[in-house]
N, C-alpha and C positions, 0 to 999 in steps of 0.2 A: 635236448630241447623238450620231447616229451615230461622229463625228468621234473624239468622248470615247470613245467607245465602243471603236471602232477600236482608237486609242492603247493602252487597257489593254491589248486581248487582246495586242498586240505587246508591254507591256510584260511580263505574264504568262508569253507566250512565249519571252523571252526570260532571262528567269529560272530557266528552267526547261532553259536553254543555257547556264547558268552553269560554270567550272570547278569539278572536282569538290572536296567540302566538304574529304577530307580534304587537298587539294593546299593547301588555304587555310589551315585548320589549321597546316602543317606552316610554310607560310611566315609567319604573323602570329602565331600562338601557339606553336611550340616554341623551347626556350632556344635560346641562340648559342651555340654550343659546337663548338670547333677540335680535330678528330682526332686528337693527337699519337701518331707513330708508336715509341712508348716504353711502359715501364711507368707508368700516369700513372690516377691517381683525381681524377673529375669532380664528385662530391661532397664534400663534408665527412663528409656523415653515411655513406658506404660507410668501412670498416672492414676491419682482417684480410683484406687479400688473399691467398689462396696459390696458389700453379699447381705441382703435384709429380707424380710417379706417386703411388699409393695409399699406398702404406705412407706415404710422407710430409705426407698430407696434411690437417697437423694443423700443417704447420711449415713454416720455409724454412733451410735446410738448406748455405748455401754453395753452390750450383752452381746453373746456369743451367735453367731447364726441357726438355729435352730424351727424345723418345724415336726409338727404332727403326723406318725404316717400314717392316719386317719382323720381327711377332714381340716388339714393345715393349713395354712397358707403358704402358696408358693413362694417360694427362695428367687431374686432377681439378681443376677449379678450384671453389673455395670463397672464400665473403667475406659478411660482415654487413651488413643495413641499420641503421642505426639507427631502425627506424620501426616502429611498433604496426602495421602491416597488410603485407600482401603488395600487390604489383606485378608485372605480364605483364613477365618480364625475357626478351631473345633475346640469339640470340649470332650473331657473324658471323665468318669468319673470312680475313683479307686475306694475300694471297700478297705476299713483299717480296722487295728486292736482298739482297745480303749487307750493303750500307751501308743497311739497313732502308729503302731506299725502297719506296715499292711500284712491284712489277712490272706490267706490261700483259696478264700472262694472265688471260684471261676464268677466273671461277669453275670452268666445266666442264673445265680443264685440268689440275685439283686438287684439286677436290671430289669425295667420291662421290656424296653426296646433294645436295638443293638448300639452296646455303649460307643457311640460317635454321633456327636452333634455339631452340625455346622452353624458359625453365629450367622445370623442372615438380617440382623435387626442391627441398625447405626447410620448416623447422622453425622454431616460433615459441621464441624465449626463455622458459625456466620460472625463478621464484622470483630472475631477478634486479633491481635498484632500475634499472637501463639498459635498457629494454624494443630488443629489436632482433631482423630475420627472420635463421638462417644458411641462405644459398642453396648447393647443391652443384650440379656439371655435369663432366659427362666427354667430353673434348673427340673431336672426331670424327675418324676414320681419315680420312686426306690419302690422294693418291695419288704426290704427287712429295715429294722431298727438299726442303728448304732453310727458308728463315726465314716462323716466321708471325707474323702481329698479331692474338690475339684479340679483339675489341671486343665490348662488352657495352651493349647500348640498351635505355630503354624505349616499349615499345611506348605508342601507334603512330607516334612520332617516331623514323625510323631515325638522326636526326643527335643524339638527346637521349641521347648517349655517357654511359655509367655510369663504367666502368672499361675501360682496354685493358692487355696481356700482352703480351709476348713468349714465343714461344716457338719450339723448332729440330726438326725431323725430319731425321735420317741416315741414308744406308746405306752407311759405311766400303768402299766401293769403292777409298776411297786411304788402305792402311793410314798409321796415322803414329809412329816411334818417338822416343826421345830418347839423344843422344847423350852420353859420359860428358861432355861440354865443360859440359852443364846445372851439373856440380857445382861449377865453377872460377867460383861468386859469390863478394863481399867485399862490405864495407859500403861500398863509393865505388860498385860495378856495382849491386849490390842483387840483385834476382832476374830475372837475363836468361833467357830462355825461346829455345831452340835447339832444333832437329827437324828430322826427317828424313821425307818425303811420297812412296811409292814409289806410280808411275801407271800399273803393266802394265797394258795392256788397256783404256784409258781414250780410245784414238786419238786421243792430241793430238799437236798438228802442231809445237806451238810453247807447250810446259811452263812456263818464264818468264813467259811473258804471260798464259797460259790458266787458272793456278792461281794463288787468292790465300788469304792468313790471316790469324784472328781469334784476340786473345788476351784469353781472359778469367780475371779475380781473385778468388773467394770468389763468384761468381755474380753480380759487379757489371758493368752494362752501361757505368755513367756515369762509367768509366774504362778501358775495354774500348779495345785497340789493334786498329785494323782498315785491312785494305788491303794487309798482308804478302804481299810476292812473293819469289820463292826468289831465292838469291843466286850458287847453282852449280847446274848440273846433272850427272850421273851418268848417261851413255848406256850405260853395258855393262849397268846393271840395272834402269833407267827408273823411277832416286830423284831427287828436286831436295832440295836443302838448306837450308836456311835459318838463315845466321847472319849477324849483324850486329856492327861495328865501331862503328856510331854510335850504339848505347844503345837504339836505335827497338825493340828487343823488351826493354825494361826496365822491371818495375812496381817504385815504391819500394816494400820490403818491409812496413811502418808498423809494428804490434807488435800482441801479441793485443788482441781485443777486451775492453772491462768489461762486465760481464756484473750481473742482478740479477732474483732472479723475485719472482713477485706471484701462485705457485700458489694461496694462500690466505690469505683475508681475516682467519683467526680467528688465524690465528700469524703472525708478521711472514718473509718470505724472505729470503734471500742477499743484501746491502748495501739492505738496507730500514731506516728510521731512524725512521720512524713510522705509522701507522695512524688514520685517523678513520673506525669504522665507520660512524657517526651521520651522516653528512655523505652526500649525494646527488648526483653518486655518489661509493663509497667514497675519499675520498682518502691519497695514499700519498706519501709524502717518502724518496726514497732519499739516503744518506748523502752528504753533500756530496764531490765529486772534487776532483781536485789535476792540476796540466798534468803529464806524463810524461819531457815532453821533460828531455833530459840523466839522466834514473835509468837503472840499470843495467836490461840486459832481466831479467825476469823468466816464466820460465812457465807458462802454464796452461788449463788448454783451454776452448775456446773452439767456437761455431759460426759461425765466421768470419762474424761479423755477423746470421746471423739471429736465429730466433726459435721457439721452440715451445708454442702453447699447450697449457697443462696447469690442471688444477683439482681439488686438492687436497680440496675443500669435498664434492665431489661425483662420480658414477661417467662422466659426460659431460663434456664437455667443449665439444662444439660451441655446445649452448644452453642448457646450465645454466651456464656461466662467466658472470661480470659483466667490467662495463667498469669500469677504476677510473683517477679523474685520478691520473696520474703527474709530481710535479714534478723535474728533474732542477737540479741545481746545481754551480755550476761554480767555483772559487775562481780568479781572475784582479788582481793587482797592480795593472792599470792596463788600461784601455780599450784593445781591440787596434785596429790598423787595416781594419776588414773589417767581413763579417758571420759570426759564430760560430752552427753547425746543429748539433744532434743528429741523427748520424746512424748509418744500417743498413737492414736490412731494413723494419725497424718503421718506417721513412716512407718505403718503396719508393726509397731510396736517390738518392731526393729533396731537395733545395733551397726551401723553399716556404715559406710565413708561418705555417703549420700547425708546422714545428718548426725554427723557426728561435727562438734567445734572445736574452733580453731587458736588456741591461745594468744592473743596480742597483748606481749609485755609493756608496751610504749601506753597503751588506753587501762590497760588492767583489765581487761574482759576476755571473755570466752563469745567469742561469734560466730554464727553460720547463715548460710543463705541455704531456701526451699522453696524450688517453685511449687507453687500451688492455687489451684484453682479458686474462684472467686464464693467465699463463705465464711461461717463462723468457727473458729477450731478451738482444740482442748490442748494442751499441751502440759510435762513438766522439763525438769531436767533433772538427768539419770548420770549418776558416777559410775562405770566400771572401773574398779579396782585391779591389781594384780593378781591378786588371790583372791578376792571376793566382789561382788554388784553391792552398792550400796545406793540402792533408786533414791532413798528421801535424804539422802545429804544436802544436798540444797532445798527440799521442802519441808521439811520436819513430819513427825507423828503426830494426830493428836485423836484420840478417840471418839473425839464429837463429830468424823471425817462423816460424810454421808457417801457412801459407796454400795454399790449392786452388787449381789452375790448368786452365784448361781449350783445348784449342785447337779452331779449327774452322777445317776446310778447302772451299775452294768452287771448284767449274770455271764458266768463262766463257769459250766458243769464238767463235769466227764464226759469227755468225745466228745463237745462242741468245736467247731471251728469258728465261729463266730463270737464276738461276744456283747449283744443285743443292748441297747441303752432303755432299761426300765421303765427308769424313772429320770422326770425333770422337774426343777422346783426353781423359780427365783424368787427373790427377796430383797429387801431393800432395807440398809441399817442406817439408822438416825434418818429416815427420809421426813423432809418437812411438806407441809401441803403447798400445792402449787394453784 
């Protein structure tokens, strides 16, 4: 009897030397869910991502997230739940390579505060049939230059990833200009991007190897050329150059985007073809498309793929807009060889089952449905191939496209662990007065 006795208090004891609950937790009860070091939504039910300075942010706007770390403007990040209650959302913020890996510096290298930030700012949806929370947060002063990954968890699982961001801090330490050669494209070049990266004062020993560049398109990462090192140097005034023979700085130009809003439920918007207010939620059919390729350019402006919501119905917009299914349609002769996506900003420029379409041999179209919040959006449609992406198969090339371009330059010496973003420049090709 002692014996027994014994036994428990040891087993008691040792219970009570268990690893902690929440370690347990985290390993048997939180989802499986893999980092990706990209713009990338871990839910279905997260919605409307944005990442802008303030004035923009209500929209995505063509160009890449970007501020000063001198003097900037702060970064806002907003995005919808779709869920009737709130959630302890934090935020964390990961220092990266320029090839977005991430870097080895410890948090305190970078941060000013202790990197964890809880969202505390959000408003519940009023009077729409899509109940959903909109969270806002402003992202925190950094203390170095270069590339970040905002990651967004819910507590108290740090790996139960919501959403992740990109986003860039600068301090143009290496001015960057363009050269008249930018204007010498034709429709066989497309739009090759040429520049000039002056590094007074930057003590590098060896300019070629130590600087490299990132070119990006309407704010798109998932064709973004990166790794550009200069092709000459300029020693009497400590410029390197950069220009290419072999096309490596070439985006194809593709053509503006189509465009179609959904500001308002009660009137139909801009290439909208019908309306079901009855329906839960509102359902909307934009006018059936036709493929581009081979018609003359035509043009028109455009937010080079994004999106801005707007709500016409009402004086807000963050939570009094609804969500309404949008089905898109695509008129196609014959089955292509690939997968056909609708794409833009409005599926974070994305590839994914969420908007990729759906072949119907009986109509001859390519259709998908997206819910989506109440505004004006950018869109094209994107082929992947088996062996290769081929974006402008249904929109065609044409070099009169007006598109935003943006360059980003970054130093990498001996012994650094980091590697600092210089310089930023954007630019705008064929842009017309507005």
């Amino acid at each position: 009897m002692v014996n027994i006795r014994i036994f428990l208090l040891v087993v008691v004891f040792l219970a009570g030397q268990c690893v902690p609950v929440a370690y347990q937790a985290t390993t048997d009860n939180s989802p499986t869910k893999v980092l990706l070091y990209k713009d990338a939504v871990y839910e279905n039910e997260i919605k409307t991502v944005t990442l802008a300075p303030s004035d923009f942010m209500n929209s995505s706007h063509g160009k890449i997230p970007a501020s000063s770390l001198v003097g900037g403007a702060p970064l806002l990040l907003g995005f919808d739940d779709l869920a009737d209650k709130t959630y302890n959302y934090f935020v964390t913020i990961r220092h990266c390579n320029s090839d977005w890996a991430p870097s080895s510096l410890p948090d305190i290298d970078y941060m000013k505060d202790y990197n964890e930030f809880r969202i505390t700012k959000y408003e519940m949806s009023l009077n729409t049939k899509v109940s959903y929370v909109h969270y806002t947060f402003e992202v925190p002063e950094v203390k170095l230059p270069g590339n970040y990954l905002l990651v967004v968890y819910r507590d108290p699982y740090k790996d139960d990833y919501i959403l992740s961001k990109r986003f860039v801090v600068f301090d143009n330490r290496a001015p960057i200009s363009l050269p008249d050669q930018l204007m010498g494209m034709n429709q066989t070049t497309g739009h090759a991007i040429n520049f000039d990266v002056r590094y007074a004062g930057l003590g590098l020993t060896d300019p070629l190897n130590e600087i490299t560049a990132t070119l990006i398109q309407n704010g798109r990462w998932d064709n973004a050329i990166e790794g550009l090192r200069p092709t000459f140097i300029r020693d009497n005034n400590e410029t390197v150059e950069f220009r290419f023979f072999d096309h490596s700085n070439r985006f194809p130009p593709g053509n503006e985007f189509r465009y179609f809003g959904i500001e308002s439920i009660t009137s139909p918007g801009v290439n909208v073809r019908s309306i079901d207010r009855e329906a839960s939620p509102v359902t909307v059919g934009l006018a059936t498309d036709k493929p581009k390729t081979g018609l003359a350019y035509s043009f028109h402006r455009d937010l080079n793929g994004g999106f801005k919501t707007v709500n016409y119905d009402a004086n807000n917009t963050t939570h009094y807009a609804d969500y309404l299914k949008v089905r898109f349609s695509l008129n196609a002769e014959q089955k292509v060889p690939g997968d056909v996506y609708v794409l833009g900003e409005l599926a974070n420029w994305g590839l994914t089952n969420e908007n990729k379409m759906v072949w119907d041999a009986v109509s001859q179209q390519y259709v998908c449905d997206l819910l989506l919040k109440q505004g004006f959006y950018n869109y094209q449609y994107y082929l992947k191939e088996e062996t290769a992406n081929n974006g402008n198969y249904f929109e065609g090339d044409h070099v009169d496209t007006e598109n935003r371009y943006e360059v980003l330059v970054y130093m990498k010496r001996i012994g650094d662990r980091g590697e600092p973003l210089i310089g930023y420049f954007q630019f705008g090709i064929n842009e017309r007065p507005r």
